[in-house]
C-alpha positions in Angstrom: -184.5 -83.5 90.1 -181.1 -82.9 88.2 -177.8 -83.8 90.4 -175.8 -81.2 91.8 -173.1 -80.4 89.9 -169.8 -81.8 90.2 -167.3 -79.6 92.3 -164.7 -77.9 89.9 -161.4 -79.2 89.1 -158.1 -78.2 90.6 -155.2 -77.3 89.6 -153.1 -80.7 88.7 -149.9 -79.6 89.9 -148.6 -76.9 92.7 -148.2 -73.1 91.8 -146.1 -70.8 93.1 -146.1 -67.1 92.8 -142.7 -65.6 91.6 -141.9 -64.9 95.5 -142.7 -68.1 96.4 -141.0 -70.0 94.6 -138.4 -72.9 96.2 -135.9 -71.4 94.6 -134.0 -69.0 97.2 -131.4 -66.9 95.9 -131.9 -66.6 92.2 -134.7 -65.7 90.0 -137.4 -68.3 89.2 -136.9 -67.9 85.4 -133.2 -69.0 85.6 -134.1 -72.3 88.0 -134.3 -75.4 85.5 -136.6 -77.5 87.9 -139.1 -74.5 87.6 -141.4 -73.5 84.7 -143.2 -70.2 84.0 -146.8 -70.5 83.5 -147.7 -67.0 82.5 -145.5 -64.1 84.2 -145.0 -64.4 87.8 -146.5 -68.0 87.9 -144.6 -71.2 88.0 -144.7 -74.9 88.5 -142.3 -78.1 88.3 -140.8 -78.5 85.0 -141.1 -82.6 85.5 -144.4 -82.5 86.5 -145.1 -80.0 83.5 -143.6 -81.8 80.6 -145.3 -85.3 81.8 -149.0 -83.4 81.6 -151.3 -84.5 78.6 -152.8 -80.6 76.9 -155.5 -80.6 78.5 -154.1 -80.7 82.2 -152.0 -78.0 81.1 -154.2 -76.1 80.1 -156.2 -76.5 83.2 -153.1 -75.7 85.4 -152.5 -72.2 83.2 -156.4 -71.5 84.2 -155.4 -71.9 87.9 -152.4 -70.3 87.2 -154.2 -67.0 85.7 -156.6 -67.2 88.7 -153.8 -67.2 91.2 -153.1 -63.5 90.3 -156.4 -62.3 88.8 -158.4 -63.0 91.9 -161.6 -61.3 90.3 -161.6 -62.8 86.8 -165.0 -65.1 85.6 -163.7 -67.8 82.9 -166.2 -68.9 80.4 -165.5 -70.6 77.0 -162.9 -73.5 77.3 -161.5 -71.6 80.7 -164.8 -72.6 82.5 -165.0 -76.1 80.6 -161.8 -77.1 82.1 -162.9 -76.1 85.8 -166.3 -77.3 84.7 -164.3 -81.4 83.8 -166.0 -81.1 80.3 -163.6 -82.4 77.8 -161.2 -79.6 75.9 -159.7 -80.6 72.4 -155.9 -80.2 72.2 -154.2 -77.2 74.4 -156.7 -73.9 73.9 -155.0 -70.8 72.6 -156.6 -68.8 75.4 -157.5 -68.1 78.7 -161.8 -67.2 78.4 -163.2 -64.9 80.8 -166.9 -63.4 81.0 -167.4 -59.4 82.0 -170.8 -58.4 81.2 -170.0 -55.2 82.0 -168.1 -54.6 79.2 -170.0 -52.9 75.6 -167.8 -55.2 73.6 -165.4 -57.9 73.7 -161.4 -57.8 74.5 -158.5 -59.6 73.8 -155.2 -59.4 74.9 -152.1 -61.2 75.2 -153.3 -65.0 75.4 -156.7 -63.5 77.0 -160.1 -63.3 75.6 -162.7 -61.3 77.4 -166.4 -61.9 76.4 -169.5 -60.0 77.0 -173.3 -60.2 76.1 -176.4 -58.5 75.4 -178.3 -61.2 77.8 -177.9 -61.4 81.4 -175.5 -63.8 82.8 -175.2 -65.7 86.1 -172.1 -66.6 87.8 -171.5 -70.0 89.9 -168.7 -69.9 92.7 -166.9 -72.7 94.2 -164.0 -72.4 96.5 -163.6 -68.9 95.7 -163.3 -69.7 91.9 -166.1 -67.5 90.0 -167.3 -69.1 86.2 -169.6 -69.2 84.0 -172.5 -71.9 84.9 -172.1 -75.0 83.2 -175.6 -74.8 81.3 -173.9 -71.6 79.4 -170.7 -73.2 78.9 -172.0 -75.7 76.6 -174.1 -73.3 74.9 -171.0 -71.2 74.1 -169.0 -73.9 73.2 -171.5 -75.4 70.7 -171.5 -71.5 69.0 -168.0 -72.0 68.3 -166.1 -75.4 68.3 -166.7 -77.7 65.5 -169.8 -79.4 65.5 -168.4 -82.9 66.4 -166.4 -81.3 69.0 -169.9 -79.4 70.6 -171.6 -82.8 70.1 -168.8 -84.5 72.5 -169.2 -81.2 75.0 -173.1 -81.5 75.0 -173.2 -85.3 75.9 -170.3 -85.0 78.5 -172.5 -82.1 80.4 -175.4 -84.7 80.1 -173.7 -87.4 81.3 -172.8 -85.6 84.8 -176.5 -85.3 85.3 -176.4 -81.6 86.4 -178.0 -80.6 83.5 -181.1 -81.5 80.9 -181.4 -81.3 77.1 -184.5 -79.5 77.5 -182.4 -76.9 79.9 -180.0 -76.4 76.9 -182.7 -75.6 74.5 -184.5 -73.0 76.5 -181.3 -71.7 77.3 -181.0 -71.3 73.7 -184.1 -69.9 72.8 -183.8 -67.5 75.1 -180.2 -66.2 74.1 -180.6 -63.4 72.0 -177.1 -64.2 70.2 -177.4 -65.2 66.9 -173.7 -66.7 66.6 -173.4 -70.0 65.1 -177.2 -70.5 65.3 -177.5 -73.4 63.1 -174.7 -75.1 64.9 -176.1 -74.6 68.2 -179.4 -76.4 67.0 -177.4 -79.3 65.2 -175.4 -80.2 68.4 -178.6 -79.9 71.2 -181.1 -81.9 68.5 -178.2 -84.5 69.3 -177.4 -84.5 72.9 -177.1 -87.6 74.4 -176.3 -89.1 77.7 -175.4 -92.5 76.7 -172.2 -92.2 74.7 -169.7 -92.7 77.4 -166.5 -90.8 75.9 -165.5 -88.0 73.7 -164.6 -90.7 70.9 -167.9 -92.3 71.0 -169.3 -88.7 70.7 -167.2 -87.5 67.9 -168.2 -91.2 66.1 -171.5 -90.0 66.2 -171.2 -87.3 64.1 -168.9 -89.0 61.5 -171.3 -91.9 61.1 -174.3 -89.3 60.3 -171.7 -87.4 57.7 -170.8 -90.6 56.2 -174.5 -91.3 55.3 -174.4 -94.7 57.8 -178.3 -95.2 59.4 -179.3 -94.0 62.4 -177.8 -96.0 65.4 -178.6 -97.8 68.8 -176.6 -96.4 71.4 -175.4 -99.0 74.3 -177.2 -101.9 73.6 -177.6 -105.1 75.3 -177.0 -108.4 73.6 -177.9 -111.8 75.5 -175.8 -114.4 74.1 -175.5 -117.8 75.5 -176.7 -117.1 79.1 -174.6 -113.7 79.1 -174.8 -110.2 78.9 -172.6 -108.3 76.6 -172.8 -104.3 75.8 -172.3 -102.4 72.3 -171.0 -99.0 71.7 -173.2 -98.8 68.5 -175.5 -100.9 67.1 -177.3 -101.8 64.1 -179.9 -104.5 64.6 -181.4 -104.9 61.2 -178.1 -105.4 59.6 -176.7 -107.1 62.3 -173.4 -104.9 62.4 -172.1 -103.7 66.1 -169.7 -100.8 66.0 -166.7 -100.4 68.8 -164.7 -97.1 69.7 -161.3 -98.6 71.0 -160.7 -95.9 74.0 -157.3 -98.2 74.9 -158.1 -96.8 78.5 -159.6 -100.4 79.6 -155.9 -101.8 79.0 -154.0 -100.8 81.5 -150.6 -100.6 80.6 -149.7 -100.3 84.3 -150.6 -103.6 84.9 -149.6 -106.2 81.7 -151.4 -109.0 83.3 -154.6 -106.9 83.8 -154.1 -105.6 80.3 -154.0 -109.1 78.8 -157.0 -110.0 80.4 -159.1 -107.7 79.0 -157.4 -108.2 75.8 -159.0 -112.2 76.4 -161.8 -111.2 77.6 -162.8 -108.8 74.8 -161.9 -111.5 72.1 -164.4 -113.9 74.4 -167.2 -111.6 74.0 -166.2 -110.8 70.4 -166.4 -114.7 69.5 -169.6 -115.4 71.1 -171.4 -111.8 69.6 -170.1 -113.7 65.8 -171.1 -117.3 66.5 -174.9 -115.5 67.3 -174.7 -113.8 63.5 -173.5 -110.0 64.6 -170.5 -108.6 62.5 -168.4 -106.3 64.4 -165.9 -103.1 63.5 -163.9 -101.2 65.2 -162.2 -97.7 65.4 -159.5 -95.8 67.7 -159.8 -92.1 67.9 -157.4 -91.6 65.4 -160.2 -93.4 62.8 -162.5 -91.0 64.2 -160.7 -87.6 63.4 -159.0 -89.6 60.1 -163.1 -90.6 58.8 -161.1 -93.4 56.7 -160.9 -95.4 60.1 -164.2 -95.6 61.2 -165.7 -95.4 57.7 -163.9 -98.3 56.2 -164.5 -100.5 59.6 -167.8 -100.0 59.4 -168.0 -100.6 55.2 -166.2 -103.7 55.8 -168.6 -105.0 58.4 -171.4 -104.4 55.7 -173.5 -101.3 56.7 -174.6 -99.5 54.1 -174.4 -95.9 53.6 -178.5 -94.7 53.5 -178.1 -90.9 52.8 -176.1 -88.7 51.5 -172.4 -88.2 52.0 -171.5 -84.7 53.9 -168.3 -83.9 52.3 -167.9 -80.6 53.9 -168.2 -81.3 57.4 -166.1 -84.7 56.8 -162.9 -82.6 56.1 -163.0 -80.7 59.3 -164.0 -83.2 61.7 -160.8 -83.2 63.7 -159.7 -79.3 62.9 -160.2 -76.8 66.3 -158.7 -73.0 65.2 -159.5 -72.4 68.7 -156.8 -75.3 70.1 -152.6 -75.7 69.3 
């Protein structure tokens, strides 16, 4: 039986409608400690500017429902409420009215529609899309390394199945970034265990590098130790540096992992493994991850796919 699904994210500072605002006396818009989300919507400027993008744009989501009681997000909107990962700061707020011929935009607002019938989930008054259909849309439109890393995240939460996607698909009547679509659910996979190690995935298969293990187990000298990737028969593991293990909060925790990733890097090489590694940066580059892994000796098998290579970290849909 597949989980329930997680409850939807809120808002990750306060709101405050223009009259509401603890600033008595003047107008919101001239008050430095405040700033405007979208009109007649505000939050703390300090709070604001310390916000990675994609809190932000969560909080502008909150922001738009706060005055648009009705409105059903889909797209990125719903992915945000949804805690699916979003790629930079999203132009636009997404909202679903199938009642509606055609599609709308306006302002920093996109209003979707379609010829198939839609359900709608609700959570503390919040109405969206239902997760299965988010990833669908979002594997239509965002770069296919991007849907990859939305696809896995959905399976990971355990609300959801890969067979679930592909009938949802098959039954769509949309023929929108078809080929797409198939390319990210062949994919799907629970195991990778972040956006990076999903977006790695992609670039590995461009590059022409073998098919991969995913988190495997290597017993070396009466321990345990875990890969990212894996290549058994040429004995090369592969590691996506997240930097989220090393906690900067805490410099003696920090340099303890630091040690205790070297340990289990020492005893993987005495046992014959050669390893490479790659930040995110690597990933969205291709040079990172490709020379890393060229360096530890893997092979490239097939052929090189050039076009999809030089996009990999490009989203017309994100600032």
């Amino acid at each position: 039986m597949d989980a329930d699904p997680p409850a939807f994210r809120g808002a990750p500072l306060p709101l405050f409608a223009a009259a509401e605002t603890p600033s008595p006396g003047s107008h919101p818009a001239r008050d430095p400690h405040l700033h405007r989300i979208r009109p007649g919507v505000y939050t703390e400027q300090a709070g604001w500017a310390a916000l990675p993008p994609w809190d932000r744009y969560l909080l502008r989501v909150h922001a738009f429902r706060l005055v648009n009681a009705d409105a059903v997000f889909s797209h990125e909107s719903a992915a945000a409420l949804h805690g699916l990962p979003t790629f930079g700061h999203p132009r636009h707020i997404h909202l679903f009215d199938g009642r509606r011929a055609r599609s709308l935009a306006y302002g920093d607002v996109r209003v979707h529609t379609s010829a198939d019938r839609r359900r709608t989930v609700e959570r503390d008054g919040i109405r969206c899309s239902p997760l299965d259909d988010v990833v669908v849309d979002l594997a239509r439109v965002l770069p296919p390394a991007f849907g990859l890393a939305i696809v896995d995240a959905a399976l990971r939460t355990g609300a959801i199945t890969s067979t679930a996607l592909h009938d949802l698909a098959a039954a769509q009547r949309n023929p929108r970034g078809r080929r797409k679509l198939d390319w990210v659910l062949d994919r799907g996979d629970q195991r990778p265990e972040s956006v990076g190690e999903s977006v790695s995935r992609a670039v590995m298969e461009w590059c022409g590098f073998p098919a991969v293990d995913l988190q495997t187990e290597h017993r070396v000298g009466g321990r345990a130790y875990r890969s990212d990737f894996c290549w058994p028969e040429h004995r090369v593991i592969g590691e996506f540096d997240g930097w989220t293990k090393y906690d900067r909060r805490d410099p003696d925790a920090a340099a303890e992992a630091v040690r205790a990733e070297k340990r289990r890097e020492d005893a993987l090489r005495r046992a014959g493994w050669r390893i490479a590694r790659w930040d995110y940066g690597g990933v969205l580059s291709v040079d990172g991850l490709r020379d890393a892994l060229r360096a530890a000796g893997l092979p490239a098998v097939s052929r090189v796919d050039g076009r999809n290579l030089r996009v990999v970290g490009l989203n017309p849909r994100s600032e």
